[in-house]
C-alpha positions in Angstrom: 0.0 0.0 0.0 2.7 2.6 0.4 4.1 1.8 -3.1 0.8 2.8 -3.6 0.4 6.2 -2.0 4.2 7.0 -3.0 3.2 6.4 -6.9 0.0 8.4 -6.5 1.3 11.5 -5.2 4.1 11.5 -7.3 1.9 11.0 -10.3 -0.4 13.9 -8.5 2.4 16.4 -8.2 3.8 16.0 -11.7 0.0 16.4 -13.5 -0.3 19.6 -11.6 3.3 20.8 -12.7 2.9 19.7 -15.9 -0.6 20.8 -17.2 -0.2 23.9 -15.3 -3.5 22.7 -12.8 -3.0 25.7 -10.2 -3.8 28.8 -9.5 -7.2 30.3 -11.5 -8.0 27.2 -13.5 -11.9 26.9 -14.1 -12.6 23.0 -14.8 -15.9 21.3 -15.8 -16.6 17.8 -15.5 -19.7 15.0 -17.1 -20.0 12.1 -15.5 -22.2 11.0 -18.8 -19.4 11.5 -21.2 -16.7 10.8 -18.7 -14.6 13.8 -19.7 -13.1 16.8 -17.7 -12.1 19.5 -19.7 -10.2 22.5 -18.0 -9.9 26.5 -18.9 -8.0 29.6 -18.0 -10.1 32.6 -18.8 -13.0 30.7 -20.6 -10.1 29.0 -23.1 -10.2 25.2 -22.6 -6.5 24.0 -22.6 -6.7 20.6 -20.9 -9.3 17.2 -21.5 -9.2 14.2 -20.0 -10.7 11.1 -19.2 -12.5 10.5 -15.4 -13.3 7.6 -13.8 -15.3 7.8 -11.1 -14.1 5.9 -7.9 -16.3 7.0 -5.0 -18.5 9.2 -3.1 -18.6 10.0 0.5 -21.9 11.3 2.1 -21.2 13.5 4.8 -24.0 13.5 6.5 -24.2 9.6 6.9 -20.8 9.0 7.3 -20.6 6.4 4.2 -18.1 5.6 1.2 -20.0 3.7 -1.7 -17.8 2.6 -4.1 -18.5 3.8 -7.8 -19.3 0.3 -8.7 -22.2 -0.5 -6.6 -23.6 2.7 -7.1 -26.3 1.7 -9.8 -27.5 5.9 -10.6 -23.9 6.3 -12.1 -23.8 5.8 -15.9 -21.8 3.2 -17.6 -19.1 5.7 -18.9 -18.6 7.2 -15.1 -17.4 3.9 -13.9 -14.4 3.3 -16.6 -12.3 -0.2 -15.4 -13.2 0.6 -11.6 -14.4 -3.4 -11.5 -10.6 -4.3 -11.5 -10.2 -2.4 -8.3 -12.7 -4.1 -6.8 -11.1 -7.4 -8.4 -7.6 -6.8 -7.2 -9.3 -6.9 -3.6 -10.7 -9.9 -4.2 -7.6 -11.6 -5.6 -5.3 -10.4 -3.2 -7.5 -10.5 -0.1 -7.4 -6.6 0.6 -10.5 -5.7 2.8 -12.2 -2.4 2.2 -11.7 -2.8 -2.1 -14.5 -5.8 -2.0 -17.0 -3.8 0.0 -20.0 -2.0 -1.5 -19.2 0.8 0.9 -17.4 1.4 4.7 -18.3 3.8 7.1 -16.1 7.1 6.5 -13.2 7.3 7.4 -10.6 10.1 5.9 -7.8 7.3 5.7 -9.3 4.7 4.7 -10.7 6.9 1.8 -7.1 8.1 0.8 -6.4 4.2 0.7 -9.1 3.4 -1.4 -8.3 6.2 -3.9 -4.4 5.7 -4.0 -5.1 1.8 -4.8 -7.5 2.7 -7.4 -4.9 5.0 -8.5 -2.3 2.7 -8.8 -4.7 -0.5 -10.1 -5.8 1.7 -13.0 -2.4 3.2 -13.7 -4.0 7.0 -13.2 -2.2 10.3 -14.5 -3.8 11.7 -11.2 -7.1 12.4 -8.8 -9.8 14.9 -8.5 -12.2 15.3 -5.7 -15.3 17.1 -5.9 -17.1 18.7 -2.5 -21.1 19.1 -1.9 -22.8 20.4 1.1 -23.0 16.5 2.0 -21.3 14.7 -0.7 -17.2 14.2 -1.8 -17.1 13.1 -4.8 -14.0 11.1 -6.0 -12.3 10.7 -9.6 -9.3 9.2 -11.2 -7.9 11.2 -14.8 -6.8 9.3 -17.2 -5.3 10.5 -20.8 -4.6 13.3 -20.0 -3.6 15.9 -23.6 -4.1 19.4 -24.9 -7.5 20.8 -25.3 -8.3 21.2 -29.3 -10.9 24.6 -30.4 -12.8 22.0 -32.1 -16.1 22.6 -30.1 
C-alpha cells in the first residue's frame, strides 16, 4: 500500500506541474461522457478522461464505491471493477466492500489503490454540502478549439 500512496502523489504532483493545474483554473466535469475539460479565462486548454471511484456522504458518514452505485452511468465507472477485483484476488478488505463507514484514511487508501490499479495520470475530488465526490484522470492531452 505505500508503493501505492508514493506512486500516487508522485503522479499527482507532476499532472499539476505539468498541465499547469493551479492557481485560476476553471474546470468542468460529465459524468455522462466521462470527460473533464479545463480553462483559464474561458479558453479550454486541458481534456481528460474520469473515472469515477467514490463518493462520501457526509452527513451519513458512508463511502460507496462507484461500482455499486447503480445511478452512475456506464461511462462514469471506466475499469473501476478491476479495483474491486484486485481486492478480491489479493485478499485486501475495504476494495471488495459495497461501501465502509467514513473514514478520511481509509478513503485516501481506497483512492491511491484505485490509482495505482488503473495506472492513473492523477485524482480529483469534488465537494457538496453532504457529498465528496471522488475521480481518477486518465489521458490526459491538450484541449483542441474543435467545439
Amino acid at each position: 500500500m505505500s508503493s501505492a500512496r508514493e506512486r500516487a502523489r508522485s503522479r499527482q504532483a507532476l499532472m499539476v506541474e505539468r498541465h499547469g493545474l493551479s492557481g485560476d483554473v476553471q474546470y468542468h466535469w460529465s459524468l455522462d461522457d466521462a470527460r473533464m475539460t479545463w480553462s483559464r479565462g474561458g479558453k479550454p486548454f486541458l481534456t481528460g478522461r474520469l473515472t469515477m471511484i467514490g463518493s462520501v456522504s457526509l452527513s451519513q458518514r458512508t463511502w460507496l464505491w462507484s461500482w455499486a452505485n447503480e445511478s452512475l452511468p456506464s461511462a462514469a465507472l471506466g475499469d473501476i471493477a478491476r479495483v474491486r477485483r484486485f481486492g478480491e484476488a489479493h485478499d485486501l478488505p475495504v476494495l471488495p466492500w459495497p461501501g465502509f463507514d467514513y473514514l478520511p484514511e481509509l478513503v485516501a487508501e481506497a483512492r491511491m489503490v484505485a490509482a495505482s490499479v488503473l495506472d492513473a495520470d492523477g485524482l480529483w475530488a469534488e465537494s457538496t454540502d453532504d457529498a465528496e465526490l471522488h475521480f481518477l484522470l486518465h489521458d490526459l492531452k491538450p484541449a483542441t478549439d474543435a467545439a
